[in-house]
BARO-644068 format. One record per residue (C-alpha): y, z, x; residue in three letters; chain; residue number from 1. Coordinates in nm, 2 decimals. Last residue first. Example, Ala and Ser with C-alpha at 12.3 -4.5 7.8 and 13.67 -1.06 7.14 Angstrom:
BEGIN
((-0.11,0.71,1.37),'SER','A',2),
((-0.45,0.78,1.23),'ALA','A',1),
END
This chain:
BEGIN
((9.89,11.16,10.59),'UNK','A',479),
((9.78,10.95,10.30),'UNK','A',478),
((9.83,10.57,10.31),'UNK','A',477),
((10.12,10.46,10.13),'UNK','A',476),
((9.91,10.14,9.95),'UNK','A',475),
((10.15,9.97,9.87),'UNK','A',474),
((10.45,10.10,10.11),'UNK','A',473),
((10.18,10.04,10.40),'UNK','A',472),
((10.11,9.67,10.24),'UNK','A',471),
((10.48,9.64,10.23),'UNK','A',470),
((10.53,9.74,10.60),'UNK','A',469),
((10.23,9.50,10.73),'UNK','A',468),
((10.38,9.24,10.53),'UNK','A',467),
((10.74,9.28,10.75),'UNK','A',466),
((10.59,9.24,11.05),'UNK','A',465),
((10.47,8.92,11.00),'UNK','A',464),
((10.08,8.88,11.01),'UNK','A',463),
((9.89,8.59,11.23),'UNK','A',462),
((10.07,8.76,11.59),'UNK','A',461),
((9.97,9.10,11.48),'UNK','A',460),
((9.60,9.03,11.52),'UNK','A',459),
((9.25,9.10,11.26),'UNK','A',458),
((9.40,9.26,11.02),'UNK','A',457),
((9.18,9.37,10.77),'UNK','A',456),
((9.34,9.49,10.41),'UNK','A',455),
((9.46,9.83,10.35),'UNK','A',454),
((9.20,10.05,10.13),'UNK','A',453),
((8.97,10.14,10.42),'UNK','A',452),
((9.29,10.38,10.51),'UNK','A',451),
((9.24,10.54,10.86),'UNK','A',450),
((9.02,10.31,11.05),'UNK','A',449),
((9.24,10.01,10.88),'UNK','A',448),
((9.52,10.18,11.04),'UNK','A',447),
((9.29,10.17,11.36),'UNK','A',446),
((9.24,9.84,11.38),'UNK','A',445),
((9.59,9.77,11.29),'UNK','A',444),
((9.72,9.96,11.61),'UNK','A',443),
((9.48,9.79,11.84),'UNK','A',442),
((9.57,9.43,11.71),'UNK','A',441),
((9.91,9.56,11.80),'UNK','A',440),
((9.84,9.65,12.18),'UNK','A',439),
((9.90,9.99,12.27),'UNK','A',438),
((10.20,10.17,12.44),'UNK','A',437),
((10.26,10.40,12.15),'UNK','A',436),
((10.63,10.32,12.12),'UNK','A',435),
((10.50,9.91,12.15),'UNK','A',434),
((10.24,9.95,11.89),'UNK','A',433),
((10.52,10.08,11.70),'UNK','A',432),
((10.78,9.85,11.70),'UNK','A',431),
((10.48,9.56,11.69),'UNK','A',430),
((10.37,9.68,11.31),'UNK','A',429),
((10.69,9.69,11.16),'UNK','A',428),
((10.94,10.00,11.04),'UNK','A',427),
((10.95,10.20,11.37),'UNK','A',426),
((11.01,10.52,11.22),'UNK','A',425),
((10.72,10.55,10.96),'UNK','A',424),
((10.48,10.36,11.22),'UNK','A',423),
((10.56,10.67,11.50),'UNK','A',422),
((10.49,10.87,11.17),'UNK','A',421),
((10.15,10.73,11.10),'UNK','A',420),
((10.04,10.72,11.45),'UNK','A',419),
((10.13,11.10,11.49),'UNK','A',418),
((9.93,11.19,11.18),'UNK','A',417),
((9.63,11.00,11.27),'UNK','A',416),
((9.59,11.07,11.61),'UNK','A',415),
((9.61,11.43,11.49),'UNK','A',414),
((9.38,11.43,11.23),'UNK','A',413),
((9.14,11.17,11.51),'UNK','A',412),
((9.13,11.49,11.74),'UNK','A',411),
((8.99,11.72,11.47),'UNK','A',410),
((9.19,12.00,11.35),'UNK','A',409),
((9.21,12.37,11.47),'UNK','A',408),
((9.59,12.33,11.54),'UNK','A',407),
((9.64,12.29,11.94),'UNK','A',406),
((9.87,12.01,11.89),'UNK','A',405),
((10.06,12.04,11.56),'UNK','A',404),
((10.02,11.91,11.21),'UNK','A',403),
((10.28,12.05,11.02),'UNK','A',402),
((10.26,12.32,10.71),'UNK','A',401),
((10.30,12.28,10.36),'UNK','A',400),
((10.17,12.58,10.17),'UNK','A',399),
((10.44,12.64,9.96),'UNK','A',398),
((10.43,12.30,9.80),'UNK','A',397),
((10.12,12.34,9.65),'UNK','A',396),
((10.22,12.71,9.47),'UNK','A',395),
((10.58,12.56,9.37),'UNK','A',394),
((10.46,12.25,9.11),'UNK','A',393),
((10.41,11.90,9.28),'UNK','A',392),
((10.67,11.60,9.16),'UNK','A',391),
((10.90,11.67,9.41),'UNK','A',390),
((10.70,11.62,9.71),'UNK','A',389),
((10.64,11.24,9.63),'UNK','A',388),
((10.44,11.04,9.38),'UNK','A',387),
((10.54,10.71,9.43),'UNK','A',386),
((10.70,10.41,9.23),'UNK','A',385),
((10.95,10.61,9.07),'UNK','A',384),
((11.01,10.87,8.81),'UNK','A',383),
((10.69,11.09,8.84),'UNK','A',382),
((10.64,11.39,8.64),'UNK','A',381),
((10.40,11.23,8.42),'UNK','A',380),
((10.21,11.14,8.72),'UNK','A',379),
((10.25,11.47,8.91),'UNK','A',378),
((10.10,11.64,8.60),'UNK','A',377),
((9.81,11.45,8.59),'UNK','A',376),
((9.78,11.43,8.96),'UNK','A',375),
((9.80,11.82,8.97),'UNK','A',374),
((9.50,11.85,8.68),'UNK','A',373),
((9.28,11.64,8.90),'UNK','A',372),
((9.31,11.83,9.23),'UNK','A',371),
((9.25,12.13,9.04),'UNK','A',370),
((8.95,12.00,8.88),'UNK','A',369),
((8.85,11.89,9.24),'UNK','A',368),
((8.87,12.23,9.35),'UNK','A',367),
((8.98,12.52,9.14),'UNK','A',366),
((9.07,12.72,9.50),'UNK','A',365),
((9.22,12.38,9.67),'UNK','A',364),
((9.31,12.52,10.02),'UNK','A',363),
((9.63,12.33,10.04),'UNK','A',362),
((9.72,12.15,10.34),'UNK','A',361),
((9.55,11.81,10.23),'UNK','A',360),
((9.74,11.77,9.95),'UNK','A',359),
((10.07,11.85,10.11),'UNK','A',358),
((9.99,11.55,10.36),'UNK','A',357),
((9.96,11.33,10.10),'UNK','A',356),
((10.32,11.44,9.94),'UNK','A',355),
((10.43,11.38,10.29),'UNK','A',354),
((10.30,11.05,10.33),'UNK','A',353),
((10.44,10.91,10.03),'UNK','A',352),
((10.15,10.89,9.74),'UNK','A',351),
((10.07,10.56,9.57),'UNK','A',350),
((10.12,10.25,9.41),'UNK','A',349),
((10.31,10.42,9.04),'UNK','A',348),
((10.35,10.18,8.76),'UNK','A',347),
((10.31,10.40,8.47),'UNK','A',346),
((10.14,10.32,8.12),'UNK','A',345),
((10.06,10.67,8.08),'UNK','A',344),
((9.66,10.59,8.08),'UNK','A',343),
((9.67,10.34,8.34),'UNK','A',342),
((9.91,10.62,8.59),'UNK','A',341),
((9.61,10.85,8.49),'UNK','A',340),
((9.36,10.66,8.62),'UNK','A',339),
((9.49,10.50,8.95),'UNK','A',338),
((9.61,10.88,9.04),'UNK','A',337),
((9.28,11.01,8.92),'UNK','A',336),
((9.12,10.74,9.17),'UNK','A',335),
((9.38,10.76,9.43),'UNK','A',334),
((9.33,11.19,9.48),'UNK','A',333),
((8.95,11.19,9.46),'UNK','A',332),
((8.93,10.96,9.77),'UNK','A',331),
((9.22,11.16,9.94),'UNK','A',330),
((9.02,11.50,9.88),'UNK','A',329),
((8.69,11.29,9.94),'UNK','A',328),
((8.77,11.27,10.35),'UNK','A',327),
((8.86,11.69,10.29),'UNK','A',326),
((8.50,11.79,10.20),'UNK','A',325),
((8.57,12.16,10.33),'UNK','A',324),
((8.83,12.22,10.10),'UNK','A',323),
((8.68,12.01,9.80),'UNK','A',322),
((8.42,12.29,9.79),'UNK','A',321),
((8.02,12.22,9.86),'UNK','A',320),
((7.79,12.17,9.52),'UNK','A',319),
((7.50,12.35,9.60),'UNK','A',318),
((7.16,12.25,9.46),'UNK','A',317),
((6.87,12.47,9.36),'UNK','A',316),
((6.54,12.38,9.28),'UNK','A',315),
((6.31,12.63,9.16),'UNK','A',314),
((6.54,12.86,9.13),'UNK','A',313),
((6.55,12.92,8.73),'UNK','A',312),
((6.26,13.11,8.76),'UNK','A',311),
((6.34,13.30,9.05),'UNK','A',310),
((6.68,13.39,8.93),'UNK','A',309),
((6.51,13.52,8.59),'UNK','A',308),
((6.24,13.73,8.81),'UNK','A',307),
((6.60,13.88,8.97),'UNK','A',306),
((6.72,13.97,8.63),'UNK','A',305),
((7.09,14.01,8.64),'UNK','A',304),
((7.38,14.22,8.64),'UNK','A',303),
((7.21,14.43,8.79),'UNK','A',302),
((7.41,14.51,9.07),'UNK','A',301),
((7.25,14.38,9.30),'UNK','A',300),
((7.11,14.12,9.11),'UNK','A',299),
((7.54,13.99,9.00),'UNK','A',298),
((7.56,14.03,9.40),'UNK','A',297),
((7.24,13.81,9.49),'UNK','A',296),
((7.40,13.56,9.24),'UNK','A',295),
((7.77,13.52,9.38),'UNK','A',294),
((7.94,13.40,9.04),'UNK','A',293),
((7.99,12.99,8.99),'UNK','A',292),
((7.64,12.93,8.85),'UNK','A',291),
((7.49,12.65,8.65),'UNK','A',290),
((7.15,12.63,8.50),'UNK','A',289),
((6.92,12.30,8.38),'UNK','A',288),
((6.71,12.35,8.14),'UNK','A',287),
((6.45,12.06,8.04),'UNK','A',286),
((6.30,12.14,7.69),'UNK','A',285),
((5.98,12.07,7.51),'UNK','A',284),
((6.00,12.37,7.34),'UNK','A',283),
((5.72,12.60,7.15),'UNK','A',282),
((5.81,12.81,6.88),'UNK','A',281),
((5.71,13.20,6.83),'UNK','A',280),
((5.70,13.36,6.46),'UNK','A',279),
((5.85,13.67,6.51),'UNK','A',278),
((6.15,13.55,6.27),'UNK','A',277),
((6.48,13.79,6.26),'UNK','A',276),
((6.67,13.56,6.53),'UNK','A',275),
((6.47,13.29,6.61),'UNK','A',274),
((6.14,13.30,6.87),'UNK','A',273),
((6.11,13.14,7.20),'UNK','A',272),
((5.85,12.94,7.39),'UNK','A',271),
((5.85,12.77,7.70),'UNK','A',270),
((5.61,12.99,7.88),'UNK','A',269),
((5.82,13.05,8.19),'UNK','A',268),
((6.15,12.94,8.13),'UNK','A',267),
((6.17,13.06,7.75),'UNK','A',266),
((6.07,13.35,7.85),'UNK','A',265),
((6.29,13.41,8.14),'UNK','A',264),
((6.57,13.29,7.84),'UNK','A',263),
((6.44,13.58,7.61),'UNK','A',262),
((6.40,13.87,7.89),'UNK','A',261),
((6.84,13.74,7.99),'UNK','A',260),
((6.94,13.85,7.61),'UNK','A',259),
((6.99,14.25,7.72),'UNK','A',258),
((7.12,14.13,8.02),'UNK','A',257),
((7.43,13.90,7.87),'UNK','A',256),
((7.44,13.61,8.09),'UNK','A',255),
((7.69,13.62,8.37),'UNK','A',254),
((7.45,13.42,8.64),'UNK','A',253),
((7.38,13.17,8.38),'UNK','A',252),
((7.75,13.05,8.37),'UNK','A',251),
((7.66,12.70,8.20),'UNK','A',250),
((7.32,12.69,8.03),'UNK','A',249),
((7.27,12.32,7.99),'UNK','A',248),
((6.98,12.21,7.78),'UNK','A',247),
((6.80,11.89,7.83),'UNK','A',246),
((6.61,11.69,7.58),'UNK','A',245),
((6.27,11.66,7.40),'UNK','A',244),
((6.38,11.96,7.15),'UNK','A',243),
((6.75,11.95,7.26),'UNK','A',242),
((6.85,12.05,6.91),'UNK','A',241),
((6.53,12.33,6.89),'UNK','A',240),
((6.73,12.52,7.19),'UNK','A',239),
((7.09,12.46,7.04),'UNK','A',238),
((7.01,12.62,6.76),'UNK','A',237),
((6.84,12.59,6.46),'UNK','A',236),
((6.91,12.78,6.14),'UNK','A',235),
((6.64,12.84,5.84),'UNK','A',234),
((6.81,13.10,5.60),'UNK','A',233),
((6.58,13.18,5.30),'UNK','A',232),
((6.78,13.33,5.00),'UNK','A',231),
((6.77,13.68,4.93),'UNK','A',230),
((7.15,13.69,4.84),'UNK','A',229),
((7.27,13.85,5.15),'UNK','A',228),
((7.00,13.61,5.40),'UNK','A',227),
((6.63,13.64,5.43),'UNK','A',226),
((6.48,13.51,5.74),'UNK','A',225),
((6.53,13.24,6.02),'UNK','A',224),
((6.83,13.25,6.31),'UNK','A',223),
((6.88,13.02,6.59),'UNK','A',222),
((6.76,13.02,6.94),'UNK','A',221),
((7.06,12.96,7.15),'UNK','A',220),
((7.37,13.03,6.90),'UNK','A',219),
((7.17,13.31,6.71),'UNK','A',218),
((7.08,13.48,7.10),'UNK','A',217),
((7.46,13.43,7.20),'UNK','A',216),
((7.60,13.58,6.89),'UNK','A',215),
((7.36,13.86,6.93),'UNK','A',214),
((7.45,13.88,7.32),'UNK','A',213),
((7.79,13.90,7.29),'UNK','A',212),
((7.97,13.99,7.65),'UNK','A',211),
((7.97,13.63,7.68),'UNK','A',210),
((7.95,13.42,7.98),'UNK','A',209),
((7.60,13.23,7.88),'UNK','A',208),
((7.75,12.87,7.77),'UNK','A',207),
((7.58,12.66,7.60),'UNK','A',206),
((7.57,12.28,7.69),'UNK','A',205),
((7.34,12.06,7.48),'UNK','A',204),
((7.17,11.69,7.58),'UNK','A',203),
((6.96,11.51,7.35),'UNK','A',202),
((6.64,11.31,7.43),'UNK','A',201),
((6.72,10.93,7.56),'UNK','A',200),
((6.77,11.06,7.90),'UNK','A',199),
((6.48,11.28,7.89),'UNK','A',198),
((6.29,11.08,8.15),'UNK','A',197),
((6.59,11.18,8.39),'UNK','A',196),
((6.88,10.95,8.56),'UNK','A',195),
((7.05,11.08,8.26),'UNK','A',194),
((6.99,11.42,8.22),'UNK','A',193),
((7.05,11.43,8.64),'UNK','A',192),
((7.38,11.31,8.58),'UNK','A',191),
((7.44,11.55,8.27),'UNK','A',190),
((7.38,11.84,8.56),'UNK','A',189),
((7.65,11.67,8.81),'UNK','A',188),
((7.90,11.64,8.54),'UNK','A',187),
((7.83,12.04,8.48),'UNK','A',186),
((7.84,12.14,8.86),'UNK','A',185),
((8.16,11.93,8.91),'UNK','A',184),
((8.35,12.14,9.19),'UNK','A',183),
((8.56,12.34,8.93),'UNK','A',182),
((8.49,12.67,8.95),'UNK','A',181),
((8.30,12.73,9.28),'UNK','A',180),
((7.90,12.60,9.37),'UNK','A',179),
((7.58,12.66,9.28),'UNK','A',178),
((7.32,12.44,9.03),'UNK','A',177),
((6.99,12.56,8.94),'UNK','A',176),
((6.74,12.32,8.81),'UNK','A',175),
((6.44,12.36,8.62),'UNK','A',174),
((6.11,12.17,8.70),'UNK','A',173),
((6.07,11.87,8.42),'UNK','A',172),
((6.03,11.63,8.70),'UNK','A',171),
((6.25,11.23,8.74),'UNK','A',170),
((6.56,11.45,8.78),'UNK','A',169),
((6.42,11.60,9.14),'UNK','A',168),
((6.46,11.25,9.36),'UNK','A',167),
((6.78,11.20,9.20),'UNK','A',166),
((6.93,11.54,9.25),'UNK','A',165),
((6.82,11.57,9.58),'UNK','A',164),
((7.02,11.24,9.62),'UNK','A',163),
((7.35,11.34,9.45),'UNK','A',162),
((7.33,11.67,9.67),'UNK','A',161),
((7.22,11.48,10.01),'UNK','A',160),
((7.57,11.29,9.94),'UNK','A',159),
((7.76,11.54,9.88),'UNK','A',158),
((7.68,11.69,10.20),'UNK','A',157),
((7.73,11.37,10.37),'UNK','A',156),
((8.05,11.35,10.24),'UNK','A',155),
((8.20,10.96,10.14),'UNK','A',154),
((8.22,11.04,9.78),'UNK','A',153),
((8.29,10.87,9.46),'UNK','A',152),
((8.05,11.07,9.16),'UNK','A',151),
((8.01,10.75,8.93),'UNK','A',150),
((8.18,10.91,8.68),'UNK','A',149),
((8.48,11.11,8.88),'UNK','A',148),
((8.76,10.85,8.74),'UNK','A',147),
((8.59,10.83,8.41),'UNK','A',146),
((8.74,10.56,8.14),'UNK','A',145),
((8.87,10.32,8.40),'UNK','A',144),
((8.57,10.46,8.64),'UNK','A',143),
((8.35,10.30,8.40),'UNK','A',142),
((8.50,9.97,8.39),'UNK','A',141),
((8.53,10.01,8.80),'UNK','A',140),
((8.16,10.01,8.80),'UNK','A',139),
((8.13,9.63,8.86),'UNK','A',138),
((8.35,9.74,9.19),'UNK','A',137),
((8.11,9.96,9.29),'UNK','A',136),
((7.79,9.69,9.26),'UNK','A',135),
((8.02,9.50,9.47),'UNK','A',134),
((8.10,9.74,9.74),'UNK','A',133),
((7.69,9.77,9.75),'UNK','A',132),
((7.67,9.38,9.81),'UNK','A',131),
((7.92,9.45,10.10),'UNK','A',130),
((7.72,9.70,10.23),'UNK','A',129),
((7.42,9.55,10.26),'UNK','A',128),
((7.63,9.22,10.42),'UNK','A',127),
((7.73,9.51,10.69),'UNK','A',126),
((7.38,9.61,10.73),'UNK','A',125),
((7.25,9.26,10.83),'UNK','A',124),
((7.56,9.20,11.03),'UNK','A',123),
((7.50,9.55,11.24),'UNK','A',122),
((7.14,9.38,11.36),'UNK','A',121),
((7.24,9.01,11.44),'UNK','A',120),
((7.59,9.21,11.64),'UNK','A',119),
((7.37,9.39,11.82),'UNK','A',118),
((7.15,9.10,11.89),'UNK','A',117),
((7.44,8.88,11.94),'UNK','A',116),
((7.57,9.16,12.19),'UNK','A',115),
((7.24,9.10,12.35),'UNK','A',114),
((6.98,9.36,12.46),'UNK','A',113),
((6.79,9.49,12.74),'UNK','A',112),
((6.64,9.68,12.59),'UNK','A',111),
((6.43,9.63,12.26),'UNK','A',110),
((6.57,9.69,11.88),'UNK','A',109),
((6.38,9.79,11.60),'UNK','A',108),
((6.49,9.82,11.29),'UNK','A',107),
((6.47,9.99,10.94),'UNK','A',106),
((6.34,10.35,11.12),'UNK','A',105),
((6.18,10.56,10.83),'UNK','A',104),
((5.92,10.75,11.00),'UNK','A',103),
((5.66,10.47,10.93),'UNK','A',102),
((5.92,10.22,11.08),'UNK','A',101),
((5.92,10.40,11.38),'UNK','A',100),
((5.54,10.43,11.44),'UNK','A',99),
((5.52,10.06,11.38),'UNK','A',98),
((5.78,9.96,11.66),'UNK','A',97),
((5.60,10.23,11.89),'UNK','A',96),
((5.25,10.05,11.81),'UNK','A',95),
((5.37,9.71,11.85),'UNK','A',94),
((5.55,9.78,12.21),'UNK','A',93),
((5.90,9.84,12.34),'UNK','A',92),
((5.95,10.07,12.61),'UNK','A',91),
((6.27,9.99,12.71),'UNK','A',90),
((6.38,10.16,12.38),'UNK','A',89),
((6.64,10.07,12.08),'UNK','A',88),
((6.58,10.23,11.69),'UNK','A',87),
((6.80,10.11,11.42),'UNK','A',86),
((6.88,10.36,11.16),'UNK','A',85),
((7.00,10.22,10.84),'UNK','A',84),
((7.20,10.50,10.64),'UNK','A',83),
((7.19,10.60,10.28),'UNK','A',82),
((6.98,10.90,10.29),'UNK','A',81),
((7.23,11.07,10.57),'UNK','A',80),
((7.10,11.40,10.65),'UNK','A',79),
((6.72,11.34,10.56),'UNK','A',78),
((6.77,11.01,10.74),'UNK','A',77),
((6.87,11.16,11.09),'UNK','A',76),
((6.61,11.50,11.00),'UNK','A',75),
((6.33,11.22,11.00),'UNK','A',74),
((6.41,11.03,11.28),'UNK','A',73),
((6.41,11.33,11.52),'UNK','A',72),
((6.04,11.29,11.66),'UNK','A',71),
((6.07,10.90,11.74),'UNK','A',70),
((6.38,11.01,11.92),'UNK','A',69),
((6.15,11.15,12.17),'UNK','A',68),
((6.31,11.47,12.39),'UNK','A',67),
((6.27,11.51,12.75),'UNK','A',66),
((6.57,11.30,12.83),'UNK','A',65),
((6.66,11.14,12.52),'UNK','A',64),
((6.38,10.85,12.53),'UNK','A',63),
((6.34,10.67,12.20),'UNK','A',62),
((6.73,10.57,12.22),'UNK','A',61),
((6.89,10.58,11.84),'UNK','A',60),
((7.13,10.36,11.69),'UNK','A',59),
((7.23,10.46,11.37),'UNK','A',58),
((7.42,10.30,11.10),'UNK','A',57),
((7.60,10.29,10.79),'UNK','A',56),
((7.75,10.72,10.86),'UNK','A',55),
((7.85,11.02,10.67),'UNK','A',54),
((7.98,11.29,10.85),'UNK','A',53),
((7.95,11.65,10.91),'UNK','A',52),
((7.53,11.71,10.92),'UNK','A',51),
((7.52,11.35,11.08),'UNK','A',50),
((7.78,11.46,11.37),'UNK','A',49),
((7.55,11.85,11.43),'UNK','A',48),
((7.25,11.61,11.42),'UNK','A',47),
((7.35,11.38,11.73),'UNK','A',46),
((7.52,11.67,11.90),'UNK','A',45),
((7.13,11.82,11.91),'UNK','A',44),
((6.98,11.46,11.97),'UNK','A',43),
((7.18,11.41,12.33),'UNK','A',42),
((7.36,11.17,12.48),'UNK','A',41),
((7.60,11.11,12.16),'UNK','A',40),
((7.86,10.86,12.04),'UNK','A',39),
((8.09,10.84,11.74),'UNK','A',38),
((8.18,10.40,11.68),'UNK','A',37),
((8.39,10.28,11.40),'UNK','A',36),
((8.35,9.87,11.33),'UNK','A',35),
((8.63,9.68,11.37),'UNK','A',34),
((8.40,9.38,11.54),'UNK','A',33),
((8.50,9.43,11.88),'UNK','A',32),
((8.46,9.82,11.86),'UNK','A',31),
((8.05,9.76,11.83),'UNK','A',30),
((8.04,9.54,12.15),'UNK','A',29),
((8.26,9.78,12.29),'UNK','A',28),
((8.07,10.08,12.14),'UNK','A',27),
((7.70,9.96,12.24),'UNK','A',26),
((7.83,9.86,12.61),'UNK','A',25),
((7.99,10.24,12.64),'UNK','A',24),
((7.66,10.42,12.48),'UNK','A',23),
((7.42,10.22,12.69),'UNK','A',22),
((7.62,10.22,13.00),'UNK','A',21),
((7.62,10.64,12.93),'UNK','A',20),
((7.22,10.62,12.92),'UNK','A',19),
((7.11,10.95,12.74),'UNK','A',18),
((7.15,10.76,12.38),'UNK','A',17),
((7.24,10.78,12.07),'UNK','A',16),
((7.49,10.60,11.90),'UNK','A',15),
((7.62,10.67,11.56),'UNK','A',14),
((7.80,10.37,11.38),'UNK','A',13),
((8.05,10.39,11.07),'UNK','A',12),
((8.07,10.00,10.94),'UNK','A',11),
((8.37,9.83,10.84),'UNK','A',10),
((8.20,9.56,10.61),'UNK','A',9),
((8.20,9.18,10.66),'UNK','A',8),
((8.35,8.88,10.44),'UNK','A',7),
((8.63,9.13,10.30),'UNK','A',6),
((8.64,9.25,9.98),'UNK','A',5),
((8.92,9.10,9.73),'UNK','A',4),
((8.73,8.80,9.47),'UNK','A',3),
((8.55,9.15,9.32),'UNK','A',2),
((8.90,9.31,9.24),'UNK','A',1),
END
């Protein structure tokens, strides 16, 4: 609910910098106020943690050893288009704040430095994020219709995708869109219809995996000329439909070859001709291809034209699998549970811990559309207030495994996993800060670390035990 988000964000922060009392006085003061710190000495760890995660804000030293972070700004931004990156030197001057900003820098930020200052800088990104949590939560009428319809994602890989696609919807160019069965290459082409100047122009999906080509040509470019009876037969298709639109042609990659000289055509000079008519037609058409088959192989093989590839590729954008997107898999998995438990009139909070942690152990072959199928069927399944183990069919459950030390998992799965079941057993907040040896405030912090969706808690001694067990039976954060 809008009246529900908290005064000040939870922020992801990268620090870089070669000084380590830089990077330790940056995270405390960072820490202090619940925000979630990764730091780096050097730019090449820097780039490898914005190529894996998404982050608010960047704190970047202008002097890494031999290296100047003026030079790595770009590739920072490029990786994460949404973050603020706040640039901090003991070499301040005019100029160097000036450069910054031209490269895409929104601060600047001079040592020494206050933790007011810090706290001044991450404040002003914080209340940006708050008024984005906002503009989400107006879109929670679409979502009710559309769990996936405002494309809810926290990877950084999804992220450059949806951004790539914006920046390129605004041409006519053609667009080729990768990725496995089931990854949302089709919602992801009517997005860029729509954030398009075509967006009030029809939009048509065909799709090419037919071993009919005639039907296929007749479907795509219509049929004109005499018919049984003599009569004339004048029949669009779905090319002279989208006239001033955007066409879809789902499955290019598997396109009859025979049919594949008529689409290159249509790419390259955009003209066509109907089936039986040699008169040729111009289009004002966008197309926009998908492909789930591996392209170099269906060339290889000839399966397909390479000049077709090659115009089609102009710009090509790879939708990554849920598998190796696994901080959208829970995402993905309360927003189709929060939808389909509205459509069946079910009261259902959440997943138990193990049911979450099955869903994060399977390998997700048909992806997100797999995901959203499962929740379906585990919500209609479901007789109680949580979808547990019971409610997931036999090829999900099977590949249940435990987390264990020395499994190739990061540090904070584990952390997480061992946290959550030391809380599981304990029952209240202050049983198991006091198994884990840390201070309850501590163990709140980072429950909120792990599930953005439970509400801040600032100490244990202003919330009973007992509420933080109800909000963690609520909310049954995922494993």
């Amino acid at each position: 609910m809008a009246d529900e988000q908290p005064a000040i964000a939870s922020l992801r922060v990268l620090v870089v910098d070669d000084e380590d009392n830089i990077r330790i006085v940056l995270s405390m003061c960072l820490e202090a106020d619940g925000h979630h710190v990764t730091s780096h000495a050097g730019i090449d760890e820097a780039l490898a943690a914005v190529s894996r995660e998404a982050f608010d804000l960047i704190f970047l030293d202008l002097r890494l050893g031999l290296d100047n972070g003026l030079d790595f700004i770009p590739q920072l931004i490029a990786q994460n288009p949404w973050t603020r990156l706040v640039v901090i030197t003991a070499y301040a001057s005019v100029e160097t704040a000036v450069e910054a900003m031209k490269r895409g820098a929104s601060d600047y930020l001079p040592k020494p430095f206050t933790p007011a200052q810090v706290q001044m800088v991450t404040q002003k990104v914080a209340e940006r994020r708050r008024l984005e949590w906002q503009f989400e939560s107006l879109q929670q009428a679409l979502g009710n219709m559309d769990p996936e319809a405002d494309f809810p994602t926290t990877s950084a890989a999804v992220r450059r995708v949806l951004e790539t696609a914006r920046q390129v919807a605004t041409s006519n160019a053609p667009v080729l869109i990768t990725g496995e069965v089931g990854t949302g290459k089709g919602r992801l082409a009517r997005a860029i219809h729509a954030w398009s100047a075509k967006s009030d122009g029809p939009f048509a999906v065909v799709s090419c995996e037919t071993t009919d080509a005639d039907a296929l040509d007749a479907d795509l470019f219509g049929v004109a000329g005499e018919g049984a009876g003599g009569e004339r037969v004048d029949v669009p298709g779905r090319v002279a439909f989208c006239e001033g639109g955007t066409l879809l042609l789902e499955e290019v990659g598997q396109s009859p070859p025979s049919l594949q000289p008529k689409l290159l055509r249509l790419l390259r000079d955009k003209e066509y001709e109907r089936v039986y008519d040699f008169r040729p037609r111009r289009a004002d058409v966008r197309i926009v291809a998908t492909a789930s088959n591996d392209l170099q192989e269906a060339i290889r093989t000839r399966r397909l034209r390479p000049e077709l590839l090659l115009a089609l590729d102009v710009v090509r954008l790879e939708m990554p699998p849920l598998r190796n997107r696994p901080e959208d898999l829970r995402l993905l998995a309360k927003r189709y549970l929060a939808f389909f438990a509205r459509e069946n009139h079910r009261r259902i909070g959440g997943f138990t811990i193990d049911a979450m942690h099955a869903l994060q152990q399977y390998a997700w072959p048909g992806n997100a559309r797999e995901l959203r199928n499962l929740v379906e069927r585990a919500v209609l399944l479901c007789d109680g207030e949580e979808v547990a183990l019971k409610h997931f069919p036999p090829d999900l459950l099977n590949s249940i495994s435990e987390y264990e030390v020395g499994d190739l998992v990061s540090l904070e799965t584990i952390e997480e996993a061992h946290i959550r079941r030391v809380l599981s057993s304990a029952g209240t907040l202050r049983g198991a800060a006091s198994i884990l040896g840390i201070d309850p405030s501590t163990l709140a912090r980072r429950l909120r670390r792990f599930d953005k969706d439970l509400p801040p808690v600032a100490t244990a001694s202003n919330v009973p035990d007992d509420s933080v067990q109800d909000r963690r039976n609520e909310n049954q954060p995922a494993h």
